[in-house]
N, C-alpha and C positions, 0 to 999 in steps of 0.2 A: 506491220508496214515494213517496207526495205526499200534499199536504197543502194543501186546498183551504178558501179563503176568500172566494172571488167571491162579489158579490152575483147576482140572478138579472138578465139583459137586462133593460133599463127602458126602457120608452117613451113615446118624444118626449121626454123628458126631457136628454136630452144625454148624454155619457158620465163617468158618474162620477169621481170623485178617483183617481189614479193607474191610469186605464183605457186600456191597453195597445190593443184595441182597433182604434184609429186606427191607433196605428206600424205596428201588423200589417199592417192591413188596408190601408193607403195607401202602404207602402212595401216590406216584405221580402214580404209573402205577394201582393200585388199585380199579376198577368203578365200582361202583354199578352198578346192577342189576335191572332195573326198568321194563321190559319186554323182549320179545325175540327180540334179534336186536337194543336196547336201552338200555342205560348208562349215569350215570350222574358222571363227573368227577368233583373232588374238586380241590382249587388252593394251591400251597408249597410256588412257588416261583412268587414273586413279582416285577417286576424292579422298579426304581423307576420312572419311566414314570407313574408309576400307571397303565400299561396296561399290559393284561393277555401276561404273556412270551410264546411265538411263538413253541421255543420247546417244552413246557411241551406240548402244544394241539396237535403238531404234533405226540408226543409217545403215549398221551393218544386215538389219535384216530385211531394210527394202532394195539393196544391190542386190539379195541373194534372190528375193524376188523379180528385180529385174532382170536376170541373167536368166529369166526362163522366157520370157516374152521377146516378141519381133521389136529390130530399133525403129520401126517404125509409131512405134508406143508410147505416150510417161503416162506416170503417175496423175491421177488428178483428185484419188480420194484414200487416204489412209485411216483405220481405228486399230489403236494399239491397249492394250494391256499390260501390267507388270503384277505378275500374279506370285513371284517370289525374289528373296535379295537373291541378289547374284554374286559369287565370287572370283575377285578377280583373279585368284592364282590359279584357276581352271578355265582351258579356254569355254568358247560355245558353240557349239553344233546347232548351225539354222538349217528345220526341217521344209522345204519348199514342196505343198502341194498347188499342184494346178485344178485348183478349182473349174475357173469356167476358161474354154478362150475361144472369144467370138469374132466374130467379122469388125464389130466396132470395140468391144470394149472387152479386157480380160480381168480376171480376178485371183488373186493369187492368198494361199496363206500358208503364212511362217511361223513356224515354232525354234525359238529358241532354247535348250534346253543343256543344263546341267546337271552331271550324274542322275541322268535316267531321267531328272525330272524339268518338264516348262517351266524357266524363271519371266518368259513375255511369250506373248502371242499377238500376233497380226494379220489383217487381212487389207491386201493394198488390191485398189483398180485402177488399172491401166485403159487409155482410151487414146485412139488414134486423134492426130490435131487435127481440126476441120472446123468452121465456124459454125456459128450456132445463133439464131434469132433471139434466144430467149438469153437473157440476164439478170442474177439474182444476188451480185453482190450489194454490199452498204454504199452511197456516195460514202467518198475520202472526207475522215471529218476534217474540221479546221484545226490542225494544230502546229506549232512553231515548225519550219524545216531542218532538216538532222545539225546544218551549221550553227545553228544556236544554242543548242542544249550539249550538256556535258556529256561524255562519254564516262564510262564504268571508273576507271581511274582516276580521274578529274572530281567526280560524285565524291567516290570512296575518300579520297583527300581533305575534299570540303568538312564531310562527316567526322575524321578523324581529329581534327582541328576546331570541334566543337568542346570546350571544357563539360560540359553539361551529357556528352555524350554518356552513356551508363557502358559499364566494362565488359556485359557478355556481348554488345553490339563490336563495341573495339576491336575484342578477341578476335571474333568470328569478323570484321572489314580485314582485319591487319593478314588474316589465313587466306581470305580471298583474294588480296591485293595481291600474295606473293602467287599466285598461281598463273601459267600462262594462257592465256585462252586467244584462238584463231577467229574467237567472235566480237565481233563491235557492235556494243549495243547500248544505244541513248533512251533514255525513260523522260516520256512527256512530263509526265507531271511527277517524281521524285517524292519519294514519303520524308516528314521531319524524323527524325527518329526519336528526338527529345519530345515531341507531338506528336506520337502516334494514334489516332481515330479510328473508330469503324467505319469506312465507306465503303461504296458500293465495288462487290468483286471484279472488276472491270482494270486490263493494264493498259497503255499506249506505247510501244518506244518503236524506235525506230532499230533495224537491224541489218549486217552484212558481214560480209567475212574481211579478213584483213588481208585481203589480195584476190588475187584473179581464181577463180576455181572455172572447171569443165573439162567435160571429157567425152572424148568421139562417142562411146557406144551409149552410152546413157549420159542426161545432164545430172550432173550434182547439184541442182538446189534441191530436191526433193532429201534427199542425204542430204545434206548441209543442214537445210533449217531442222530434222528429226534431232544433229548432234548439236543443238542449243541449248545450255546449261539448264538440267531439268528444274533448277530452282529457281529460275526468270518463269517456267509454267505455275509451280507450286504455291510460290509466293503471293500470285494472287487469288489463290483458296484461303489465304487469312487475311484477307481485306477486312472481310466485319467480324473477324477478331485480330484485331491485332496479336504479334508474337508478344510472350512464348505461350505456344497454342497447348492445352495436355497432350500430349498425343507423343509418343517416343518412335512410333515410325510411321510416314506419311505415304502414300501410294497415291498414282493419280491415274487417266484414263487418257488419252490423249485421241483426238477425232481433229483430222485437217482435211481440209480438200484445199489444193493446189489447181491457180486457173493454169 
C-alpha cells in the first residue's frame, strides 16, 4: 500500500522542499552510458553486510531497461532474481536486451553483472496507458490509515525501551536506526519482539518516499518502490519461523506488477 503526497513537476521553478528528485536522478538511478543497451551503475548505499543492497540493482536495472523503450511506455510488470552477492567496490554493468517490442506492450531483460559474471537478472514489461475493462486487483483491506501507525523510528524506539528486549534484536534496531533511509514505511500490524509467533507469511505497511520524487522521461515509482530495503521483502519469509532462521545467507525472488 502507499501513500502519496507529491506535488505535481513544476517548471522552471526549481525543485521543491524535500525533493528527492536530484539524489535519484544525479546519483543512484544515474548510469552511465557505455554503449547501446549497456550501463555501468555506481554504488550510494552500502549495508553493512558489506554486500551490494538489493534494491539499489533492482532500480538501477529497470532505468537501464527503460532507456530502451518509447516515453510513451511504464512498467507494469517486473520478475527479478539475485542469483549472486554482489560487491560493492565493483561497479555493475546492466546488460539490456530487447526482447519483444510491440505495438502495445514491450519486454525487456537485464543482466547485471560483475566480473564476467550475473549477480541479478530481470525481465520487466512495459505497456502503453490505455484503459482496460477487466480488473483483477484485491478490494483495499481494512486497515488503520498511515496517520495512525508508527513510522520505522518511532517502532524502533518503542522496541528499544522494552527491558525484556533480548540483545541480538537491540544490536541489529540500534545499526538500523543509525542508517538514513529515503523510505517511510509504517507496518500495520508490528511484530512483539519479546512475543515472537508463527503466523501466517503475510506483511501490511504502508509506504512513500520522504519527499517529492519524478521525472520527465520515465516516472520513478517503478525505481523507487524496486529500492525498498530488501529486508521489509525478506522479513516476511520468516513469518512461520520466527528469527533467527539457520540459514547464513537468504536470497529471494521478487515478481511485482505495478497498475
Amino acid at each position: 500500500m502507499s501513500s502519496s503526497q507529491a506535488p505535481e513537476d513544476q517548471q522552471g521553478g526549481g525543485d521543491p522542499p524535500g525533493d528527492l528528485r536530484s539524489v535519484l536522478v544525479t546519483s543512484v538511478l544515474n548510469l552511465e552510458p557505455l554503449d547501446e543497451d549497456l550501463f555501468r551503475g555506481r554504488h550510494y548505499w552500502v549495508p553493512t553486510t558489506q554486500r551490494l543492497f538489493g534494491g539499489q540493482i533492482v532500480g538501477q536495472a529497470l532505468v537501464a531497461a527503460a532507456k530502451s523503450v518509447s516515453e510513451d511506455v511504464h512498467v507494469h510488470s517486473l520478475h527479478c532474481y539475485f542469483v549472486r552477492t554482489g560487491d560493492p567496490k565493483v561497479p555493475v554493468l546492466y546488460q539490456v536486451e530487447r526482447t519483444r517490442t510491440g505495438t502495445s506492450f514491450s519486454v525487456r531483460s537485464v543482466k547485471a553483472v560483475q566480473r564476467g559474471q550475473p549477480i541479478f537478472i530481470c525481465q520487466a514489461s512495459f505497456q502503453q496507458a490505455q484503459p482496460s475493462p477487466l480488473q483483477h486487483q484485491f478490494s483495499m483491506p481494512a486497515v488503520p490509515p498511515p496517520e495512525e501507525l508508527l513510522d520505522h523510528e518511532a517502532l524502533i524506539d518503542q522496541y528499544l525501551r522494552d527491558p525484556n528486549l533480548q540483545e541480538m534484536y537491540r544490536v541489529g534496531l540500534n545499526r538500523i536506526a543509525a542508517k538514513e533511509v529515503p523510505i517511510e514505511i509504517k507496518l500495520v500490524n508490528p511484530p512483539i519482539l519479546s512475543q515472537l509467533q508463527s503466523k501466517e507469511p503475510k506483511q501490511m505497511f504502508w509506504v512513500r518516499a520522504r519527499g517529492h520524487i519524478g521525472w520527465k522521461k520515465i516516472p520513478l515509482k517503478g525505481p523507487s518502490e524496486g529500492d525498498l530495503r530488501s529486508e521489509d521483502w525478506i522479513s516476511v519469509f520468516t513469518h512461520p519461523r520466527p528469527l533467527p532462521i539457520p540459514a547464513a545467507f537468504v536470497t529471494c525472488h521478487t515478481h511485482t506488477h505495478t497498475p
